[in-house]
C-alpha positions in Angstrom: -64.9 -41.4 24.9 -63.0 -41.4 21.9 -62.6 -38.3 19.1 -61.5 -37.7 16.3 -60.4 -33.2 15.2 -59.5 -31.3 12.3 -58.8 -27.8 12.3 -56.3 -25.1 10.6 -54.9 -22.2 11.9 -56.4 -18.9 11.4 -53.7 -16.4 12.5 -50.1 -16.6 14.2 -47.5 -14.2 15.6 -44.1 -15.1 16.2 -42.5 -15.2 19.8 -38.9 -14.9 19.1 -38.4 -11.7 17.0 -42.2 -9.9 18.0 -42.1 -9.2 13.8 -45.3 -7.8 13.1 -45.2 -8.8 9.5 -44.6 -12.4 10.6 -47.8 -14.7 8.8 -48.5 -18.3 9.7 -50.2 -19.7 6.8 -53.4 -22.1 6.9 -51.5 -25.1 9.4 -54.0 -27.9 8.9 -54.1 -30.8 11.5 -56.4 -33.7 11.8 -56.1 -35.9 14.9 -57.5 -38.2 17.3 -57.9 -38.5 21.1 -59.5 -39.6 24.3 -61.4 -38.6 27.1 -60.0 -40.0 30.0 -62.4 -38.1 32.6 -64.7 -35.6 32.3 -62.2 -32.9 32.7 -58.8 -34.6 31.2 -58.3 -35.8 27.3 -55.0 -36.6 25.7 -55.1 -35.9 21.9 -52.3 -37.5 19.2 -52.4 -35.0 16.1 -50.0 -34.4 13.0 -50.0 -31.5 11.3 -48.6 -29.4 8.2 -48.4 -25.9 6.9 -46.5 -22.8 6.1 -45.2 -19.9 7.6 -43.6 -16.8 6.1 -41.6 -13.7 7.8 -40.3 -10.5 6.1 -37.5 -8.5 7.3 -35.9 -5.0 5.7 -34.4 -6.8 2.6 -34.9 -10.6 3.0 -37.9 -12.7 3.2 -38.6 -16.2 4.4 -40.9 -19.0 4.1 -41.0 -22.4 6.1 -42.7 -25.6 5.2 -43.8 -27.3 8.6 -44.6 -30.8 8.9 -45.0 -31.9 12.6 -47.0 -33.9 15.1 -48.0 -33.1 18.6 -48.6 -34.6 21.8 -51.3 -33.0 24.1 -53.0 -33.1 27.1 -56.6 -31.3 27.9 -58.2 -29.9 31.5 -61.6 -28.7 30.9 -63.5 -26.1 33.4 -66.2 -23.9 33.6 -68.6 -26.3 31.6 -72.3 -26.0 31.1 -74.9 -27.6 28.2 -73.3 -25.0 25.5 -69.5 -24.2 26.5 -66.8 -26.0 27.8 -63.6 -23.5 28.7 -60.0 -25.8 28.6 -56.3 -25.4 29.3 -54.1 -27.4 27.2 -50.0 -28.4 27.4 -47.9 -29.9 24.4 -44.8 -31.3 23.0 -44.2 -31.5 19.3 -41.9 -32.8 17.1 -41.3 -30.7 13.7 -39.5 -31.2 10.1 -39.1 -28.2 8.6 -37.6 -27.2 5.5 -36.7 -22.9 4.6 -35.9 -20.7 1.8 -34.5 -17.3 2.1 -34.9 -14.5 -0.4 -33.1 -11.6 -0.8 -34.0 -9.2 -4.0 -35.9 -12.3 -5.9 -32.6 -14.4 -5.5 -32.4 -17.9 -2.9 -29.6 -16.6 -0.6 -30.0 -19.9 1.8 -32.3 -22.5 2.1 -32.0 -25.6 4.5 -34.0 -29.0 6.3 -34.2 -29.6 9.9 -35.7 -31.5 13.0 -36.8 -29.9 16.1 -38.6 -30.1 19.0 -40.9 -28.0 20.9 -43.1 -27.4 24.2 -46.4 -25.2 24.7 -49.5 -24.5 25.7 -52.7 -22.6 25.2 -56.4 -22.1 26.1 -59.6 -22.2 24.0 -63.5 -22.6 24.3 -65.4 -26.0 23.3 -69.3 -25.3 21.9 -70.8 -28.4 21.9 -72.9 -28.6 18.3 -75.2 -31.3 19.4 -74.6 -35.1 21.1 -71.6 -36.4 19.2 -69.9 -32.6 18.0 -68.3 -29.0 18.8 -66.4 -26.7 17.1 -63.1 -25.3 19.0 -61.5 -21.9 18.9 -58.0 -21.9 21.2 -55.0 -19.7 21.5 -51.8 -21.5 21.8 -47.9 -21.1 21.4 -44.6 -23.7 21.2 -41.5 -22.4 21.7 -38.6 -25.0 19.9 -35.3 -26.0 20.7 -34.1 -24.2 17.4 -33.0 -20.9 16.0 -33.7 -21.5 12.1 -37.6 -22.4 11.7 -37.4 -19.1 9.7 -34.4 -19.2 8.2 -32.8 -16.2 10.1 -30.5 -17.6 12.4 -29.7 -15.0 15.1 -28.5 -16.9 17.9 -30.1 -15.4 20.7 -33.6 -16.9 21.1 -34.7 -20.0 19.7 -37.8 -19.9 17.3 -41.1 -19.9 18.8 -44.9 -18.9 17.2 -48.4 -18.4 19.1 -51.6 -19.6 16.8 -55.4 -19.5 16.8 -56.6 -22.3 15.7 -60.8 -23.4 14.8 -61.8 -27.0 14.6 -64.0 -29.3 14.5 -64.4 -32.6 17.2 -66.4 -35.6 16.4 -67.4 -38.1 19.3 -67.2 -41.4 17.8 -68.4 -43.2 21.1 -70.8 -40.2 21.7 -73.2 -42.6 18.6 -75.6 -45.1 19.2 -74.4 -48.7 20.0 -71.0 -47.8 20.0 -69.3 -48.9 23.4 -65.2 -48.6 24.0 
């Protein structure tokens, strides 16, 4: 079966620092995947957002443009709910500013890659839709997605993230 999602995140935390004035902004993704069995889909989606993160005297912000890789085992399903486990790998462009007092102290582009996972809950809205809430997380192989380079852990961010499938093969006289 073939699908097509859209979704944005709702909330974040960051993994690397544990800041708890750390925000991701709305990350919007719209995507497309298939159902290869009943309990295993692979999903292709690109994404883009923001993030921010606030420190004693600095501030940061980070525009993310990315797309990820995934692949889907669902469990536990019935007419209503489907529960699912999910594992990722991303690629990311990012580009950061970092304030200090009103005033750009640095400010940079980079290209990164990342690996993750997560869990969420399908409710099936009818034949051909459901609406998806999940927990997830990538951790990257870079240190400057904020803009803070510490050089102890590289950058990393958990989400929760609502969307919305379509079943395009789910409709009437469609066959793949």
């Amino acid at each position: 079966m073939l699908f097509v999602q859209a979704g944005g995140v709702v909330a974040g935390n960051d993994f690397s620092r544990r800041l708890s004035d750390y925000a991701v902004r709305p990350i919007l993704y719209l995507g497309a995947g298939f159902q290869l069995s009943k309990s295993m889909s692979v999903r292709l989606s690109p994404y883009w957002g923001k993030s921010r993160n606030f420190q004693a005297s600095k501030s940061s912000s980070t525009l993310i443009t990315g797309i990820d890789l995934s692949a889907n085992y669902s469990f536990c399903s019935n007419r209503v709910t489907t529960f699912f486990l999910e594992t990722r790998i991303t690629g990311m462009y990012f580009g950061y500013k970092v304030e200090e007092s009103s005033r750009i102290v640095s400010e940079g582009v980079d290209a990164t890659f990342g690996y993750g996972g997560g869990f969420g809950m399908r409710f099936r809205m009818g034949r051909s839709s459901s609406l998806t809430f999940k927990w997830h997380f990538i951790l990257t192989t870079s240190d400057k997605i904020d803009g803070f380079k510490d050089g102890l852990l590289h950058d990393g961010f958990s989400m929760l993230t609502v969307g919305y499938e379509w079943y395009i093969s789910a409709l009437r006289g469609m066959r793949f």
